[in-house]
C-alpha positions in Angstrom: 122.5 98.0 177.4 120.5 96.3 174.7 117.6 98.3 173.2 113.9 96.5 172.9 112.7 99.3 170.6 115.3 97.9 167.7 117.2 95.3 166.2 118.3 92.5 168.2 116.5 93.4 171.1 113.4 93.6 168.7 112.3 90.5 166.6 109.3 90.4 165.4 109.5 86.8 163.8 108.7 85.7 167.6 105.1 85.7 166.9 105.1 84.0 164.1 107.1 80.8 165.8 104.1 78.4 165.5 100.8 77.8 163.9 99.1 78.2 167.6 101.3 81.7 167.6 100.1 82.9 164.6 97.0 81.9 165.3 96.6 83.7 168.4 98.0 86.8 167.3 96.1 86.9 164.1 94.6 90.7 163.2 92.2 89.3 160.7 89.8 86.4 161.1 87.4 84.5 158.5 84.5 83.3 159.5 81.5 81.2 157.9 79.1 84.3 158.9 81.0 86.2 156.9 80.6 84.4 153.7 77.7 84.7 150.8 76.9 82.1 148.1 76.1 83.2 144.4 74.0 80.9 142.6 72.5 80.5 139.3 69.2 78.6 137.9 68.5 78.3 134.8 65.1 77.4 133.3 64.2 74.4 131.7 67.0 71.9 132.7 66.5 68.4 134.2 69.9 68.3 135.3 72.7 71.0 136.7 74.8 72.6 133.5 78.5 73.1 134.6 80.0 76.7 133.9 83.2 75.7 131.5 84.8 78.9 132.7 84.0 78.0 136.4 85.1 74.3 137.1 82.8 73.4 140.2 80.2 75.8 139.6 76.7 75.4 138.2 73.8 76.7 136.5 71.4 74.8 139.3 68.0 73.4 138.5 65.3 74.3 140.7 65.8 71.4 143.1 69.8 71.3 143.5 69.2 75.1 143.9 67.5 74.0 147.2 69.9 71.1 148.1 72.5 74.2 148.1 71.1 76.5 149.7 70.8 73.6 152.6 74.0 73.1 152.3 75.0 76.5 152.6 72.9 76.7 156.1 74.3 73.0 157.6 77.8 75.0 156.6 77.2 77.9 158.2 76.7 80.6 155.2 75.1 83.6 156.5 73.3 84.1 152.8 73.0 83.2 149.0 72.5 85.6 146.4 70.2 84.2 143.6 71.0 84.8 139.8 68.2 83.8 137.1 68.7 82.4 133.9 65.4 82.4 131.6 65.4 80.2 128.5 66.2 82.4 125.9 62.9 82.6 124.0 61.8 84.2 127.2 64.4 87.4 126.4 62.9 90.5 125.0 63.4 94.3 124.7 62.4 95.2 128.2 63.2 92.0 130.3 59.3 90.9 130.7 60.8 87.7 132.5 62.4 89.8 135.1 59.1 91.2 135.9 57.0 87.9 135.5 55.7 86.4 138.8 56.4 83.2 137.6 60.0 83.7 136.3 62.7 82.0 137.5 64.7 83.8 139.5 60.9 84.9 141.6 60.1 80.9 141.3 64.2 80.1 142.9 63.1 82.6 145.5 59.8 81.0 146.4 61.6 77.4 146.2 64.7 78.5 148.4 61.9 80.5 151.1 60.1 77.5 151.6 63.0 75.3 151.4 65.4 77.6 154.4 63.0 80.0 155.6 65.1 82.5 157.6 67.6 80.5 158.3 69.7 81.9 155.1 69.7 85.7 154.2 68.1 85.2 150.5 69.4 88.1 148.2 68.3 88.6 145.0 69.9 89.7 141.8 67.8 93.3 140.8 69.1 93.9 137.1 67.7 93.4 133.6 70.6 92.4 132.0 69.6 88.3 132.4 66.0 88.8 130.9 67.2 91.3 127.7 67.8 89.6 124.3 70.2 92.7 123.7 72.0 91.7 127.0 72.0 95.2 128.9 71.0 96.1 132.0 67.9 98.5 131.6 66.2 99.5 128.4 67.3 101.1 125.5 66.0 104.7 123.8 65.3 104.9 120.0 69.2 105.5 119.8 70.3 102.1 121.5 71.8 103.8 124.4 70.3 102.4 128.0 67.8 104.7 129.2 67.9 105.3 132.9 64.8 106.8 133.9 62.7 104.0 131.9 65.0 101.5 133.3 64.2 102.4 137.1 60.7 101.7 136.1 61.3 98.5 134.9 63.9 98.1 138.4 60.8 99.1 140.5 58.3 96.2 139.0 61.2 93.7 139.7 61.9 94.7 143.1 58.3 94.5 143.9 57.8 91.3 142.7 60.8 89.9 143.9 59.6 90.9 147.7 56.2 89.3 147.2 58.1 85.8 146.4 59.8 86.9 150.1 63.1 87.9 149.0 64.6 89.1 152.3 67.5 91.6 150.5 67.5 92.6 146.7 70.6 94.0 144.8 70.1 96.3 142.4 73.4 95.8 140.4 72.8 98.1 137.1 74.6 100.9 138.0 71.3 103.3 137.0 71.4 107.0 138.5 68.8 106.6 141.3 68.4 103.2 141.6 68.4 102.9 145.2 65.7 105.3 145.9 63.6 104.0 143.1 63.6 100.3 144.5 63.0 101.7 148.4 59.9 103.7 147.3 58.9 100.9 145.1 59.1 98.2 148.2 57.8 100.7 150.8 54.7 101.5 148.4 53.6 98.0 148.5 54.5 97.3 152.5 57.7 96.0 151.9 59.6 98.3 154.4 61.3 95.1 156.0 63.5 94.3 152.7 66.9 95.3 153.0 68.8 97.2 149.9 72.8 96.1 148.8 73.3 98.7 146.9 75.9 97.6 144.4 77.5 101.0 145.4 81.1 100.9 143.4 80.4 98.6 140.5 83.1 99.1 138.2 83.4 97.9 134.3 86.0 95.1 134.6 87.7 92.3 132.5 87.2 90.0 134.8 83.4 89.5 134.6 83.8 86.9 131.5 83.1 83.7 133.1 79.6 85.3 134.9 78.5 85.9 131.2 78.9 82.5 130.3 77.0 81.6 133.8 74.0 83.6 133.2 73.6 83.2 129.2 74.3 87.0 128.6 73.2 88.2 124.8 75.3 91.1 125.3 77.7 92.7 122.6 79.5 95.6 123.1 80.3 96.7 126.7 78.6 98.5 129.6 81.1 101.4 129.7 78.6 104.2 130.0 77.1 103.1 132.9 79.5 100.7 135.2 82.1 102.9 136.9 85.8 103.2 135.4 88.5 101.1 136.6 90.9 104.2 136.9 88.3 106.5 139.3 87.9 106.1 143.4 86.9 109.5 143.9 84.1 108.8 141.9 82.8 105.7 144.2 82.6 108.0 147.4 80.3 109.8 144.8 78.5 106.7 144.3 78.5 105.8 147.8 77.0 109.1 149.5 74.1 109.0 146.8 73.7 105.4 147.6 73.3 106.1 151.5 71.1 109.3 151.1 68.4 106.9 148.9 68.4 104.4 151.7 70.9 101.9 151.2 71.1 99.2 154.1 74.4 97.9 153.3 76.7 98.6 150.5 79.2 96.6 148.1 82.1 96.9 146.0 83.0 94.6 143.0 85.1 93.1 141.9 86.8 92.8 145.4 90.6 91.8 144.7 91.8 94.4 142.2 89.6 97.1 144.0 91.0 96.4 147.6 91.5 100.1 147.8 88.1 101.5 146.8 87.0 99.2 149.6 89.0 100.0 152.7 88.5 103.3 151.5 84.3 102.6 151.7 84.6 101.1 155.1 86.4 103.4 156.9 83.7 106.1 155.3 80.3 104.2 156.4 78.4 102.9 159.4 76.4 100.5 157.5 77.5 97.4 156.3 80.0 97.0 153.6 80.0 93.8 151.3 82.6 93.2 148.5 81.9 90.4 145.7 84.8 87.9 144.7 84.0 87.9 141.0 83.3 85.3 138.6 86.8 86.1 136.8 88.9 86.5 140.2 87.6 82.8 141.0 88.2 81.2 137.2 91.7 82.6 137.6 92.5 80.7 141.1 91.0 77.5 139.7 93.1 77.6 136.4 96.2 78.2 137.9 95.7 75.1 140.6 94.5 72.7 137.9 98.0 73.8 136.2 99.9 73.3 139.7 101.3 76.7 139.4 99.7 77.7 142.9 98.7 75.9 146.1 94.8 76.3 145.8 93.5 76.1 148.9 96.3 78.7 150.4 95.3 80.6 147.7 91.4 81.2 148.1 91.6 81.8 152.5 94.6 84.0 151.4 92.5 85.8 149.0 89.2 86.1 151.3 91.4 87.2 153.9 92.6 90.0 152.2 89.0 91.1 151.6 88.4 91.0 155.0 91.4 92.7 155.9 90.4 95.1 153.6 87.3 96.4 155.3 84.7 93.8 154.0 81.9 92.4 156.4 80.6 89.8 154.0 82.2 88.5 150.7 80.0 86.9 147.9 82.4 84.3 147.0 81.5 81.4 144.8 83.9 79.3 147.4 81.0 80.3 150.1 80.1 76.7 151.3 83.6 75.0 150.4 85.3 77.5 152.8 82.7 77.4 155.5 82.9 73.8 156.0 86.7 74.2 156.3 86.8 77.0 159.0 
């Protein structure tokens, strides 16, 4: 009598026999809801600046900013997460334009408010590192080393500002000790209780944040070792992660997403809040390159990367192919 439990009696490959099959059976599913759009604006520019290491992505002026995030919303995007880019004799020593009510990234978020209202989660990028002239993410003591406790001073201005121009979630993405519970108290002190945290929980120091540098004019030399996690620790992101949720984290992220797949199923399996994983700047340059060279199908490529994200434990995925992919699915 032939056994079901084994080979022959067992074949698998029967539910892979059409599209409609696999389809149906399918464990993991994308979705436009699930998606995030990452978008830069720079100051000072009449016309959009395309990012050499990024073909098809943009430093946005203020009003193609707002065409995209309508776009985003006719595609079905669930949110876009807003990166500023000051003209650099705005940069100093302690990232002034970061705290300015009229900088950029507060002016993109006042433009995009008025331009989608609620119908797109608008996220903003909490960090110095855009508005320093030294390139880092807080500010630095007498010795040149980043100074955390000044720094969450300087992240408690910007998250207050940032929620009067009606930000509805910011990200604090420095990696500072604290940061978190800094930014709530900060928001809650000025009656901002409604705006959400992404805590840029396991944020790790990666090679593959090269193109974003060139996105958002970094001055940085040197690296940001002593504060971003180490690619070789997990343990230390469940660290990370308990902190993060004790401060009052709403939802929490990993990045980059592909090469940290574990830390991230390992993070949403842990929490009850939502978990968020950003496909890097590097992680899309790569994809792009290899298509233009025809060494991979491009389009397999991305929904098979994104997938895998998903699979992974990811709610939502800040993916510079946001819009692209929503209109497709």
């Amino acid at each position: 009598m032939n056994s079901y439990g084994s080979f022959p009696g067992a074949r698998p490959r029967r539910l892979r026999t059409t599209h409609a099959m696999r389809r149906m059976v399918a464990e993991t599913r994308l979705h436009a809801a699930d998606l995030i759009l990452p978008a830069f604006v720079r100051e000072g520019i009449s016309e959009p600046v395309p990012i050499a290491a990024m073909p098809g992505v943009v430093q946005h002026t203020r009003d193609t900013l707002r065409k995209a995030a309508v776009e985003a919303v006719s595609a079905g995007v669930s949110g876009i997460m807003l990166f500023g880019v000051p003209e650099d004799a705005k940069k100093d020593a302690a990232g002034t334009a970061g705290t300015d009510p009229d900088g950029i990234l507060q002016v993109a978020i006042r433009d995009v408010k008025a331009e989608v209202g609620d119908e797109l989660v608008i996220m903003s990028d909490l960090c110095l590192d855009e508005y320093t002239d030294h390139g880092h993410c807080g500010v630095l003591d007498a010795d040149g080393r980043v100074d955390n406790d000044a720094t969450l001073e300087r992240y408690a201005e910007m998250a207050q500002v940032q929620a009067d121009a009606g930000v509805h979630v910011v990200g604090p993405s420095g990696m500072m000790d604290g940061q978190v519970g800094v930014v709530r108290d900060a928001l809650d002190t000025i009656g901002k209780e409604d705006v959400s945290i992404l805590a840029y929980t396991a944020k790790y120091s990666s090679a593959f944040y090269g193109p974003f540098r060139e996105a958002v004019g970094s001055s940085l030399t040197g690296d940001r070792k002593t504060y971003q996690q180490d690619p070789a620790n997990l343990r230390e992101s469940m660290r990370e992660l308990a902190l993060d949720l004790e401060e009052g984290a709403d939802m929490v992220m990993v990045k980059p997403a592909g090469p940290y797949l574990d830390v991230l199923a390992k993070v949403a399996e842990a929490v009850d809040v939502p978990v968020a994983a950003y496909q890097i700047s590097g992680e899309y340059a790569m994809i792009e390159a290899a298509a233009e060279k025809g060494w991979i199908e491009r389009d397999r490529a991305i929904l098979e990367t994104l997938t895998g994200i998903r699979r992974a434990g990811a709610q939502m995925i800040l993916t510079y192919w946001a819009t692209e992919v929503a209109q497709k699915l």
